[in-house]
C-alpha positions as a printed NumPy array, in Angstrom:
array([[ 10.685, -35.39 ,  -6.336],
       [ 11.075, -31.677,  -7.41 ],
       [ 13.625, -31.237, -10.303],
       [ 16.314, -28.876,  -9.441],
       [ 15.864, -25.436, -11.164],
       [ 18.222, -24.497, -14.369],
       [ 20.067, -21.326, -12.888],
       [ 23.728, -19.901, -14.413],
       [ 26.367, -20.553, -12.065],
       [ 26.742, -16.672, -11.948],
       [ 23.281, -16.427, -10.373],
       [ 23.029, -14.599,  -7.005],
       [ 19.634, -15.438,  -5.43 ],
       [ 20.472, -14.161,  -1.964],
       [ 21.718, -10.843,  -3.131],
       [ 18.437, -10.686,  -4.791],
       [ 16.464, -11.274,  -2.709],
       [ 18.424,  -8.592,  -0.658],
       [ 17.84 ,  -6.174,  -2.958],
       [ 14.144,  -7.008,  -3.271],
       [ 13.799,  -6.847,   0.512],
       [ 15.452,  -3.484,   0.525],
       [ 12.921,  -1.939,  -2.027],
       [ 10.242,  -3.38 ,  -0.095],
       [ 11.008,  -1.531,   2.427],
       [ 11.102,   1.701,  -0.066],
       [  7.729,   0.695,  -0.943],
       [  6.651,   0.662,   2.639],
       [  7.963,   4.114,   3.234],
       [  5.72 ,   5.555,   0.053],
       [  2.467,   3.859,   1.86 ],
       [  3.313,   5.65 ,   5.232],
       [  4.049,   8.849,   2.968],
       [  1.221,   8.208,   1.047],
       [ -0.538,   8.167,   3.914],
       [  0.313,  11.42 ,   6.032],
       [ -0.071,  13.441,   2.182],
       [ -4.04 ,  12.129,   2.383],
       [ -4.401,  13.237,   5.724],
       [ -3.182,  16.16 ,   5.268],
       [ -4.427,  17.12 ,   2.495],
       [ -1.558,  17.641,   0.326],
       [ -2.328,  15.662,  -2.674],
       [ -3.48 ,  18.123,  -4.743],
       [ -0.78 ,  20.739,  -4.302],
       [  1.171,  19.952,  -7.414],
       [ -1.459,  20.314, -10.191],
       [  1.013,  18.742, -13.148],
       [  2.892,  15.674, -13.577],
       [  6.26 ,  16.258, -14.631],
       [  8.447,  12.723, -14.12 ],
       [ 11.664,  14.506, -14.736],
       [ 11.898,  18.125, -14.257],
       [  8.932,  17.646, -11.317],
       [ 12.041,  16.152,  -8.719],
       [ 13.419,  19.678,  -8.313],
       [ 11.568,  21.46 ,  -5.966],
       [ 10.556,  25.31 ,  -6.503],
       [ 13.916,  27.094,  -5.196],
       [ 12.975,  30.95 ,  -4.883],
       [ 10.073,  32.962,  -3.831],
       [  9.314,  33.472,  -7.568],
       [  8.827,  30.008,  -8.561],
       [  6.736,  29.644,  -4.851],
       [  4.43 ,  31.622,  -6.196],
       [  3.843,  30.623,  -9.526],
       [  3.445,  26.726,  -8.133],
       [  0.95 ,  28.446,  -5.312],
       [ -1.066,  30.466,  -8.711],
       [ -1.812,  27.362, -10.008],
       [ -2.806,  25.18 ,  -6.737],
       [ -5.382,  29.037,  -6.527],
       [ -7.074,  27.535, -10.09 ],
       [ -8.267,  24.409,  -8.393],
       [-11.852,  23.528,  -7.121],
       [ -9.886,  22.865,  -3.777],
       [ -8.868,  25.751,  -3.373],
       [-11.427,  28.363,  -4.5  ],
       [-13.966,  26.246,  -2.338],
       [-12.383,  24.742,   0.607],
       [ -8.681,  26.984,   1.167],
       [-10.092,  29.729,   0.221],
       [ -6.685,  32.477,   1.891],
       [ -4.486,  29.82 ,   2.709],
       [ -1.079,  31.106,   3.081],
       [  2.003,  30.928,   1.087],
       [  3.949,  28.953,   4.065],
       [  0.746,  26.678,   4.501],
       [  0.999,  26.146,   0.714],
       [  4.643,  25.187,   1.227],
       [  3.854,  22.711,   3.699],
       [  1.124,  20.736,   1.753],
       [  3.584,  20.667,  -1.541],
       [  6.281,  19.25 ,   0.739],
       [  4.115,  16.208,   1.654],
       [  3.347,  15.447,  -1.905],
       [  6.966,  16.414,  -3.344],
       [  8.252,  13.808,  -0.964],
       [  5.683,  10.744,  -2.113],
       [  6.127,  11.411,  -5.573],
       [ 10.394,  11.924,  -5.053],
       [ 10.216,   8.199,  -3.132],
       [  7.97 ,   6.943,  -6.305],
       [ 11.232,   7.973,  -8.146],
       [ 13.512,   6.868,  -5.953],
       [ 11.849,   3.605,  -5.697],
       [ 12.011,   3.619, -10.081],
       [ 15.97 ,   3.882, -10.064],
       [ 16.005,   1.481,  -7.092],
       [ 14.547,  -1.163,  -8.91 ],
       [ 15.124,  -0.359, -12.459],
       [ 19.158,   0.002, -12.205],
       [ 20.397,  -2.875,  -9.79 ],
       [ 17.962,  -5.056, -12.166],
       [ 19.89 ,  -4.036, -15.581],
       [ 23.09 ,  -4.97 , -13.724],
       [ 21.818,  -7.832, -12.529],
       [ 20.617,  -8.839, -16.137],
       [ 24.227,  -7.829, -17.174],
       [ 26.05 , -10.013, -14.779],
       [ 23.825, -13.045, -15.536],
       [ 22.939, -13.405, -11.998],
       [ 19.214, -13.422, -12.147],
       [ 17.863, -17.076, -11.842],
       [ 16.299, -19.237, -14.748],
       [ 12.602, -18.093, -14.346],
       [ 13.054, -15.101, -12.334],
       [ 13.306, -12.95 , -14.719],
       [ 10.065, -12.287, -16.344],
       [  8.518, -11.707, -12.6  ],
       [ 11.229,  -9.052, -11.807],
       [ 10.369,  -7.407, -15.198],
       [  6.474,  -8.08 , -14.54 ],
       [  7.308,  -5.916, -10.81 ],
       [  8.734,  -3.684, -12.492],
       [  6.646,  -3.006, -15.362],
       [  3.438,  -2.998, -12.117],
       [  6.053,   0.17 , -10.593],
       [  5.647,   2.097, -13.621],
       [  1.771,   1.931, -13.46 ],
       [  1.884,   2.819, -10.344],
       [  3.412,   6.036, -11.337],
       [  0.722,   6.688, -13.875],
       [ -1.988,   5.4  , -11.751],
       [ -0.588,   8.357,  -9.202],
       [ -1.018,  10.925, -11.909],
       [ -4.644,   9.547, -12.547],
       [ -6.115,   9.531,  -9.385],
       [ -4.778,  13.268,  -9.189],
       [ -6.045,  14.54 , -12.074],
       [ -9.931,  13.377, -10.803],
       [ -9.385,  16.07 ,  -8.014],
       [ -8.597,  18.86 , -10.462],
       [-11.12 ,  20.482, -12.174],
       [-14.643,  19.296, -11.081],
       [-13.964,  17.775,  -7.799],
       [-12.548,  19.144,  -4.486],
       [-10.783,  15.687,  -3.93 ],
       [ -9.443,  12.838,  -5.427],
       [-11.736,   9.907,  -6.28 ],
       [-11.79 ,   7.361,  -4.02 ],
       [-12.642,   4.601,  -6.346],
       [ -8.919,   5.575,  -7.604],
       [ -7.502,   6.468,  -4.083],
       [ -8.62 ,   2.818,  -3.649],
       [ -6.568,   1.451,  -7.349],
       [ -3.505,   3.415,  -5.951],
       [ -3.19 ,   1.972,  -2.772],
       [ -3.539,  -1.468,  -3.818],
       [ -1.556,  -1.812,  -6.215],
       [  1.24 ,  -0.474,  -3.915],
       [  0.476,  -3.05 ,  -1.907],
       [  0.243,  -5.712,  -4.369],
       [  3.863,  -4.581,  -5.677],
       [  4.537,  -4.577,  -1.526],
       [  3.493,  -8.225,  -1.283],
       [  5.214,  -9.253,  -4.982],
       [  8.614,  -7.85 ,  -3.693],
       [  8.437,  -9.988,  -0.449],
       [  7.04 , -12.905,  -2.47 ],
       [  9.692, -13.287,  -4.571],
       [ 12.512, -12.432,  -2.488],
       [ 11.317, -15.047,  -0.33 ],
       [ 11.373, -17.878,  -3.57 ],
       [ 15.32 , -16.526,  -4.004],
       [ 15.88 , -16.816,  -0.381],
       [ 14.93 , -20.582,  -0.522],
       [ 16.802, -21.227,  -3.632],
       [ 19.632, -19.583,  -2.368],
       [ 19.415, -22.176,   0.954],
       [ 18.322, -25.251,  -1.549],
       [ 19.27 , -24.858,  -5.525],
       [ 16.467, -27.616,  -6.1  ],
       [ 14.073, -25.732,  -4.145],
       [ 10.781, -24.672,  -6.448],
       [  9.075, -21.063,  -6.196],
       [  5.932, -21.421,  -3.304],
       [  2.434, -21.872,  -4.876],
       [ -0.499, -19.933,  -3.329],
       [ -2.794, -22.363,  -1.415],
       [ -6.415, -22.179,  -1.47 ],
       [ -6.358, -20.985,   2.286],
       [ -4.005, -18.361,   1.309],
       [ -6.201, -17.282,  -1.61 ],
       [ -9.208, -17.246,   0.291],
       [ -7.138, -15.066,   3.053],
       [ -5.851, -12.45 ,   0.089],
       [ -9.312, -11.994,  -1.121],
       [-10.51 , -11.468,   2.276],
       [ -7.775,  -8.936,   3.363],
       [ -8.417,  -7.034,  -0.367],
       [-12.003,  -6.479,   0.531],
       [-11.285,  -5.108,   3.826],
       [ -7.82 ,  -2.544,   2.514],
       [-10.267,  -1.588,  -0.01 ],
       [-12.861,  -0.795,   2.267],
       [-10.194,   0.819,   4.033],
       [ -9.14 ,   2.917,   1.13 ],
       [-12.716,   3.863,   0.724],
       [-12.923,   5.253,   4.461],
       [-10.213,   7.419,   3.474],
       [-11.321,   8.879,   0.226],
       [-14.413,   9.426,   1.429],
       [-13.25 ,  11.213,   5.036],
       [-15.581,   7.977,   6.482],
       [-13.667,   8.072,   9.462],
       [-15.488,  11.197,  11.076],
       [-18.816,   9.005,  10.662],
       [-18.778,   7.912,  14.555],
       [-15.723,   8.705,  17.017],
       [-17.496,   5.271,  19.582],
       [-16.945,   2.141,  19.523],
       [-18.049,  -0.627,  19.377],
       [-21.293,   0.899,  18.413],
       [-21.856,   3.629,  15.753],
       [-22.879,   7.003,  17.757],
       [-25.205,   4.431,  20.004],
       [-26.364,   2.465,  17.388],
       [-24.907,  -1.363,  16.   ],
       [-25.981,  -0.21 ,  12.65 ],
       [-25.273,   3.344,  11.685],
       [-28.761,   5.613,  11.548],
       [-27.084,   7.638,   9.37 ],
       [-26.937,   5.249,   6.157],
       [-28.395,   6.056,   3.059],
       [-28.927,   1.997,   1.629],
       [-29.932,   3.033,  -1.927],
       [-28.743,  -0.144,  -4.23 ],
       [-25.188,  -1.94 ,  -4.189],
       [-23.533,   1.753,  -5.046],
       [-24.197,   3.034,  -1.877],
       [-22.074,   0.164,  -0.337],
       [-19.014,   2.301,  -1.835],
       [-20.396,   5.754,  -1.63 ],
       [-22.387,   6.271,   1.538],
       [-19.332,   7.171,   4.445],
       [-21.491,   6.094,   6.918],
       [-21.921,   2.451,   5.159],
       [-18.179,   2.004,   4.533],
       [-17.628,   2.737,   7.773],
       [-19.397,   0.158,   8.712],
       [-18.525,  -2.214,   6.977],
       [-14.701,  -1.499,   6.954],
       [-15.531,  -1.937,  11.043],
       [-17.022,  -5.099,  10.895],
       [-15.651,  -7.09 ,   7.936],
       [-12.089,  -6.524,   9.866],
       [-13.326,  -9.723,  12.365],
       [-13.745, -11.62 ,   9.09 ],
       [-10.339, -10.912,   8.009],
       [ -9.085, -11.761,  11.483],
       [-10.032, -14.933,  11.82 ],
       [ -8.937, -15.727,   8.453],
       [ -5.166, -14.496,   9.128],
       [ -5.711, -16.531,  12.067],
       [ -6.067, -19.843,   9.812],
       [ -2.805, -18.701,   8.143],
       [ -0.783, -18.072,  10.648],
       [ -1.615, -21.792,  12.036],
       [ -1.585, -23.274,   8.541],
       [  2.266, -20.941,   8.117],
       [  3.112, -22.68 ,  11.686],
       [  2.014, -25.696,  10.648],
       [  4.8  , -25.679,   7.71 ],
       [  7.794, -24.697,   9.693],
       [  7.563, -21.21 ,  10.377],
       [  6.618, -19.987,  13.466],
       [  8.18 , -16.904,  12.803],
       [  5.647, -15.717,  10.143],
       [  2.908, -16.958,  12.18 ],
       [  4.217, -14.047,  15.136],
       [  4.063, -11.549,  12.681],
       [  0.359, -12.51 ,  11.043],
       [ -0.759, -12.093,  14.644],
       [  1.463,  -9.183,  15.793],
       [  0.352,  -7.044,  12.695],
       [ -3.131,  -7.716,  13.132],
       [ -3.665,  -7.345,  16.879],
       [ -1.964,  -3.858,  16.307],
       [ -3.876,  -2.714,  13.657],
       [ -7.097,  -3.602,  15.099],
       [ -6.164,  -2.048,  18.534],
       [ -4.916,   1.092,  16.308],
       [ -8.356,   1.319,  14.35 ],
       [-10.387,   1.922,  17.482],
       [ -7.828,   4.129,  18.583],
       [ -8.277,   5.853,  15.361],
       [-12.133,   6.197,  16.   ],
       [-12.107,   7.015,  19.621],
       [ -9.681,   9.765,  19.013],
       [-11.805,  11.67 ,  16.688],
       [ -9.322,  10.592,  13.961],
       [ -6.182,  11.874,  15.395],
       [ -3.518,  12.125,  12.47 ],
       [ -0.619,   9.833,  13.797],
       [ -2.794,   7.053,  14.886],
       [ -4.172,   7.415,  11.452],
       [ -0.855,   7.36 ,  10.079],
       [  0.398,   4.578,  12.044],
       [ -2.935,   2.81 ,  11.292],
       [ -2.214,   2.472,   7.634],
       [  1.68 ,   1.944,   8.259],
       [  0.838,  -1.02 ,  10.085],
       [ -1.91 ,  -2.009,   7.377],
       [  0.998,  -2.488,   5.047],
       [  2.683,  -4.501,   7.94 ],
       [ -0.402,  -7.256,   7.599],
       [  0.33 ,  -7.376,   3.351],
       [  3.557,  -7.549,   4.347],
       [  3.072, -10.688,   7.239],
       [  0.642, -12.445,   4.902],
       [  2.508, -12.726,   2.15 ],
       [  5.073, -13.947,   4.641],
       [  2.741, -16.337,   6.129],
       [  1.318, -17.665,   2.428],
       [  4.777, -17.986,   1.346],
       [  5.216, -20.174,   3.592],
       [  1.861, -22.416,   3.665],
       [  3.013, -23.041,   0.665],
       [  6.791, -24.313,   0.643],
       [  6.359, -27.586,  -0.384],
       [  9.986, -29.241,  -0.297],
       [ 12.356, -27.465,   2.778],
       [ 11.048, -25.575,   5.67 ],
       [ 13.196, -22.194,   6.874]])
């Protein structure tokens, strides 16, 4: 029989969990804005990382120009914007302003209710290390930001997307560590005794699974891989694109054509894999998180061929990778609870 867990009677788990949820959603928003800055291009607007002085915007024509004379020393722009306008310059800074404003926002969100929850003793026994260890993964996100920006700034005319790839996933890991845990505090708010979930091998199997296939997905992006065929479910005519350049294990990263593919294909794997979760979340009580697994799949892959039949139009793309964070967001749901062990909810 599980022991119950040592918390201070001050502790709060339900506000915490609250509080978690809330950033989560925070988090969410930065993916979708994350997103629409890739697809349009905005990324490299703002050439220099500047945590504190970088939230204000440029607020007269003079400093306009001076942030528009330094986007003009980039490989992006002396090769591929060659003329762009001030007010087009203005709209691809506002994109990027606004993801790296939430990235702040989402700091102070976390960072401040957490030091007055430390200060009011209301964090759980065992709790607290995680919500340091979340917060500690925020502030790398920041710098990982910063890193895969500076790759697109003197040799390149983009961003790498080997660290497109590292940002996006660690958003989501911090995505699916928010929900995690605020789903432990929600139990222990319901059951003092109850015990934090432990990952199943199912759910493991699942997570590794989905991984492959966001960072396939991460890798269609970086690498515009999306304009590689506009039919499905064949490739321009072809199962197997006649495009692809197979040239050793590198080219499964590299070659747009091949992570096309495989970003395509692999997606049936991951299907039938958040199928087996959803049952094995039924299974345990929670027929709730079972909907979602299959809601937030079913969308996204009906939105992917959308995507490609479109001719990548930029709100199904958008809405594409909003609803990609969705599926982190239902499995972790869904492996939460294939693995409560003591109470169903």
């Amino acid at each position: 029989m599980s022991s119950p867990t040592l918390t201070p009677p001050t502790a709060r788990p339900a506000a915490l969990a609250n509080w978690l949820l809330a950033v989560a959603m925070l988090v969410f928003a930065m993916v979708v804005v994350g997103g629409i800055t890739r697809l349009t291009e905005s990324g490299l607007s703002i050439t220099e990382w500047k945590p504190i002085t970088g939230a204000i915007p440029p607020l007269n024509e003079a400093q306009w120009l001076a942030e528009f004379q330094k986007y003009q020393q980039i490989p992006e722009y002396k090769e591929l914007n060659q003329g762009m306008s001030l007010q087009d310059f203005k709209f691809i800074f506002f994109w990027e302003w606004v993801h790296r404003l939430l990235g702040r926002l989402i700091g102070l969100a976390f960072a401040l209710p957490l030091a007055w929850f430390a200060v009011r003793r209301a964090i759980p026994k065992g709790y607290g290390l995680r919500l340091v260890a979340l917060l500690a993964l925020g502030g790398l996100q920041g710098a990982i930001g910063w890193w895969m920006v500076a790759s697109g700034l003197s040799d390149r005319t983009d961003v790498s997307h080997y660290r497109l790839a590292v940002h996006l996933l660690t958003a989501l890991t911090i995505l699916a560590g928010l929900i995690w845990t605020a789903l432990d505090l929600r139990a222990l708010a319901a059951n003092p005794a109850a015990r934090p979930s432990r990952l199943t091998p199912l759910a493991a199997i699942t997570a590794a699974i989905l991984f492959i296939q966001l960072l396939f997905g991460a890798w269609v992006a970086g690498l515009n891989a999306g304009w590689a065929s506009d039919t499905w479910p064949l490739m321009n005519g072809r199962f197997f694109p006649e495009n692809a350049q197979f040239s050793g294990f590198a080219s499964l990263s590299d070659d747009p054509h091949l992570v096309h593919f495989i970003h395509r294909w692999w997606a049936w794997v991951a299907v039938a894999a958040l199928i087996l979760l959803a049952r094995a979340a039924k299974a345990a009580g929670s027929r709730p998180a079972s909907i979602a697994i299959h809601s937030a799949f079913g969308t996204q892959i009906l939105l992917g061929i959308a995507v490609v039949m479109s001719g990548m139009n930029i709100v199904l793309a958008v809405l594409h990778q909003a609803v990609g964070a969705l599926v982190v967001a239902a499995t972790a749901w869904g492996a939460h609870a294939a693995g409560r062990r003591d109470q169903r909810y």
